[in-house]
N, C-alpha and C positions, 0 to 999 in steps of 0.2 A: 233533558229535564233536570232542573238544580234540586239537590236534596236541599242544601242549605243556601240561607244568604249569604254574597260572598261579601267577605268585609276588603275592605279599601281605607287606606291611610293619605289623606291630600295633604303634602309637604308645601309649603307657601313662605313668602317672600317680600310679600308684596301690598296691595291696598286691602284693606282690611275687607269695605263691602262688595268688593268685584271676587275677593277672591267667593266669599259667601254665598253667592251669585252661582258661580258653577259647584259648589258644596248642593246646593240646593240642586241643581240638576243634574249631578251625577248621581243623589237620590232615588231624584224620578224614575232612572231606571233600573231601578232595583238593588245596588249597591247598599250595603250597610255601611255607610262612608263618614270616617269624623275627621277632623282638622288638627293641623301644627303645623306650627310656623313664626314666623319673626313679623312684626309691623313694619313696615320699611318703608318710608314715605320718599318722593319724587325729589323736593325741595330740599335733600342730603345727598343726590347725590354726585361726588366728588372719588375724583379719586384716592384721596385720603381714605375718607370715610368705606370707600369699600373694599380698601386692601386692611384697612386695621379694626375696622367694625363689622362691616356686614359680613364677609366673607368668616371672621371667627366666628359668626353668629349662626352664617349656616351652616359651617362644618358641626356645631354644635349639636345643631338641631336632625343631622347626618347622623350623630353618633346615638341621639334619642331613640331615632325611630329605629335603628339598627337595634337597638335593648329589645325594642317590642317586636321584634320580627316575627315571632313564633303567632302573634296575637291578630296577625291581617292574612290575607292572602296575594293583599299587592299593594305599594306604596306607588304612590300617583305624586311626580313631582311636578305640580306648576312651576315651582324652581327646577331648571337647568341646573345652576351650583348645586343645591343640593344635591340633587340626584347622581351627578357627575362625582361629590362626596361620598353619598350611598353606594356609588358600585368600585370607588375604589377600598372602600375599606372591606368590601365583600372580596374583593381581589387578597386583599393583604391577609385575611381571614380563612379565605380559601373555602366562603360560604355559598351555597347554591338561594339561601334567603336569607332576605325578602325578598319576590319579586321585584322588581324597577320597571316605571314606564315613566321614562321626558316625557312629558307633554308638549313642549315647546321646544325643538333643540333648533339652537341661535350658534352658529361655531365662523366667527367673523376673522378675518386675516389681520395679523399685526404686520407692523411694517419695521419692528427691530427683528431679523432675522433667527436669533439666538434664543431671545424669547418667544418666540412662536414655532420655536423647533421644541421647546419644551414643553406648553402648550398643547401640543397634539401626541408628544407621545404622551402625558397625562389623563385626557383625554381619551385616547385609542388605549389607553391600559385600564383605567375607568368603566370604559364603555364594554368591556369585552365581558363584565357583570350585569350591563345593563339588558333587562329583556326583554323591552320597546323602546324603541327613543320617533318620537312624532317631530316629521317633515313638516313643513307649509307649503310645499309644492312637489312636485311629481320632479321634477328638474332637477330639486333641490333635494331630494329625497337619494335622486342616482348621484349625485356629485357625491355627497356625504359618505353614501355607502361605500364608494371608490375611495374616498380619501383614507377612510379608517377603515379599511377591508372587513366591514360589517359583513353581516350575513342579511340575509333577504328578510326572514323573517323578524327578525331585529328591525326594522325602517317600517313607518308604518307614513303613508301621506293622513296629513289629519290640515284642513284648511282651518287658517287662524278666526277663530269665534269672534263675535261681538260680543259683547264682556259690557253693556248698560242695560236698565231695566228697559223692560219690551214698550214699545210707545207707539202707537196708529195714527200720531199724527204726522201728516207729509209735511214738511216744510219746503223743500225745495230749492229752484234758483232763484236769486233776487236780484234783479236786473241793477239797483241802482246803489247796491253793495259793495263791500270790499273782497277783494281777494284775498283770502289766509292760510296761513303756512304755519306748522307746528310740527315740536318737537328736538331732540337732542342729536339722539342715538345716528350718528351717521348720516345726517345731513350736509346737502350741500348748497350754504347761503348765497356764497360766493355767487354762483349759477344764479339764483334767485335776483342777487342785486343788481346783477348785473342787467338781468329780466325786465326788474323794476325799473330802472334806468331809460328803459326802451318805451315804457309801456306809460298809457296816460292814467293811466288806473291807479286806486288805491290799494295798498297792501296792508296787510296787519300780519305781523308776525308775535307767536308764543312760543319763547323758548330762553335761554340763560347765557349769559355775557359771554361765555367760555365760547360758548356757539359760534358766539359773532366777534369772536375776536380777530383783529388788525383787519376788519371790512367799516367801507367808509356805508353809512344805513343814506340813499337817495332820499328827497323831500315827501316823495309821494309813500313811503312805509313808517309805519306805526309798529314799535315793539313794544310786548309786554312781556317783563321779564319775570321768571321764575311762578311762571300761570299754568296752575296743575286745573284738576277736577270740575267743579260747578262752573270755574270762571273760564276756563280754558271750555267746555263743553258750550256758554253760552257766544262765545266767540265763533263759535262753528258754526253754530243753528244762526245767526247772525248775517254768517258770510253768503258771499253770491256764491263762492265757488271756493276749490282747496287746491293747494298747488303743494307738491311733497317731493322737493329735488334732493335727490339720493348721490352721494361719493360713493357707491361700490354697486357693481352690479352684481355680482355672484352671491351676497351675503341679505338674509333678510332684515329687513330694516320698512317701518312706514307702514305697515300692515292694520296697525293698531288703528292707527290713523286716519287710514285708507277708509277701512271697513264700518270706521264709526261715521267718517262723511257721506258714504256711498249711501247708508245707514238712513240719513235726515235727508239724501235725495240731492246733494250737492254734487256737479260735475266736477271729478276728479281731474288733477292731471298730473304727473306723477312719474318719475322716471322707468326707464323698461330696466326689468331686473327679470332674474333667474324667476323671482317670485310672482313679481307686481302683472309679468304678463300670463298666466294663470289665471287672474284675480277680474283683469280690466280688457275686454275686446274696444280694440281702440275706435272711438268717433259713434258706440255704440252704448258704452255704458262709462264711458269716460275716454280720458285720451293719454298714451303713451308717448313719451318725449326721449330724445336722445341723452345722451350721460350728457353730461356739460356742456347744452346746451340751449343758452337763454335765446335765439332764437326761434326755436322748436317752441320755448314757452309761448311765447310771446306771440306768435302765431294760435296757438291754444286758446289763448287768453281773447284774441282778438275775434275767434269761430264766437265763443262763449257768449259774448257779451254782442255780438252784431247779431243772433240770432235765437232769441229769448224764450222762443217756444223750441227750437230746437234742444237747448242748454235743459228748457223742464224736462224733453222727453228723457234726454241721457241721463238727470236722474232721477226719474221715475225707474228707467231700466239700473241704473246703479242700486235701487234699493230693492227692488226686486232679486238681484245677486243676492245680493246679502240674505235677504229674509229664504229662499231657497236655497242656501250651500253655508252660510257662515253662522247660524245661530248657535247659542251655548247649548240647545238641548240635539242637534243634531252632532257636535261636538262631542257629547257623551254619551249618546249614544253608538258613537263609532267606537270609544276608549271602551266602553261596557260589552263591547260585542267581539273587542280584542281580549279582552280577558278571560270573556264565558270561554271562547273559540279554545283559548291557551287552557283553562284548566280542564275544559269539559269536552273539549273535541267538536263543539257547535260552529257550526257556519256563521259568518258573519249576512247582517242582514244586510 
């Protein structure tokens, strides 16, 4: 039984009304929860801009919430950086608070050797203040802990939320649609065009130049570039179907994406990752594809579109996941139930 409310600090990063979104639903359960953070819009990012701007902005915003320590009983980082800021300067302090919980921990492989050995030990020295850091997958939840000799109770699996206002209406598949693809972070186009190449279908891709650089774009795909938010979201609801070809399997990536098409009832199809098979039982709520490989798509593509009642059913079953395991308020209520557990000794529900 709680004497008092517990207070919570949400550290953010990121879109201003998404983030508000789960402010609002960590509320609901009973948190005294206020917000800080940086604006940090999609259409900046570069890598410039986030080694000389963003990154000084969250360590900043790192050293804020560190002032108020005394004033929460647990800082909730939507940012990864931040928080990964947060627990090193508890390191260097040699402070037991604030609290720390990732909400999201995203820890991808570089491929300069030298800088990714620095990386992890920053990271694994970081972390070793951190006092949750939230999984996307039970898989991914063991790898991490392995890497950075976590402890157990540090790792928490938390499935990745849908993050847009709640909506009842189905949309569906649309048989005489396009195919769409979206996104930056760790895609693999190449795979894709090569797909399209094969395929008689239409594609529409939302994503930015950097993406698609030295690939030749086939007749049959449409790019729009640098399509964030309302415009990117009406592309979806649009398409017949979503196609999300991943470069890494081990590293999450496409989730966002996933869950928001699963979401409006579109047949996913989606590379198999540590994460994505978790998320999608293949040929039932979407379909799993090999790493690099455009005819695994194409075969997808081809189930989808010859079989139209079948295509509705998978996602009618895709958005039925969703609405049973990835909602923002079932999402906080796992983080609310990790905290009560940690100060008060309560079972999680």
């Amino acid at each position: 039984m709680m004497k008092n409310s517990l207070r919570a600090l949400l550290l953010v990063d990121w879109i201003p009304e998404k983030d508000a979104l789960l402010l609002d639903s960590l509320r609901k359960t009973g948190l005294d929860c206020d917000i800080m953070g940086i604006d940090f819009h999609q259409s900046r990012w570069t890598p410039i801009n986030k080694i000389f701007s963003h990154w000084p902005k969250c360590l900043w915003v790192s050293i804020k919430a560190y002032r108020k320590r005394h004033d929460y009983d647990y800082m909730l980082a939507w940012s990864q950086i931040i928080g990964t800021f947060l627990g090193m300067i508890k390191f260097i302090t040699r402070s037991n608070i604030p609290k720390v919980f990732i909400l999201e921990a995203v820890v991808v492989e570089r491929d300069n050797p030298i800088l990714e050995k620095f990386r992890r030990w920053f990271i694994a020295t970081s972390w070793i203040r951190v006092n949750h850091i939230g999984l996307m997958s039970n898989a991914y939840k063991c790898l991490i802990q392995e890497r950075f000799k976590l402890q157990e109770c540090q790792c928490v699996h938390l499935k990745s939320p849908l993050i847009i206002e709640k909506n009842n209406d189905f949309i569906g598949f649309k048989a005489g649609s396009y195919l769409y693809s979206a996104g930056r972070s760790y895609r693999d186009y190449r795979t894709l065009m090569e797909a399209a190449k094969k395929s008689k279908y239409h594609f529409v891709v939302a994503t930015s130049d950097d993406a698609l650089q030295g690939l030749i774009i086939p007749d049959n795909v449409t790019v729009y570039r640098n399509t964030f938010g309302q415009e990117a979201d009406k592309l979806l609801k649009e398409a017949a179907a979503v196609i999300i070809p991943l470069d890494r399997t081990t590293s999450p990536a496409g989730d966002l994406t996933l869950t928001e098409a699963m979401y409006y009832g579109k047949p996913a199809i989606i590379t198999e990752t540590l994460i994505t098979q978790e998320y999608i039982v293949h040929g039932k709520n979407g379909f799993l594809v090999p790493w690099k490989n455009p005819d695994a798509i194409v075969d997808a593509v081809n189930v989808i579109f010859s079989d139209p009642e079948k295509a509705d059913f998978i996602g009618r079953m895709a958005r039925q996941t969703v609405v049973e395991n990835h909602t923002l308020d079932i999402f906080s209520r796992h983080i609310a139930d990790v905290i009560k557990n940690d100060i008060y000794g309560e079972e999680s529900i």
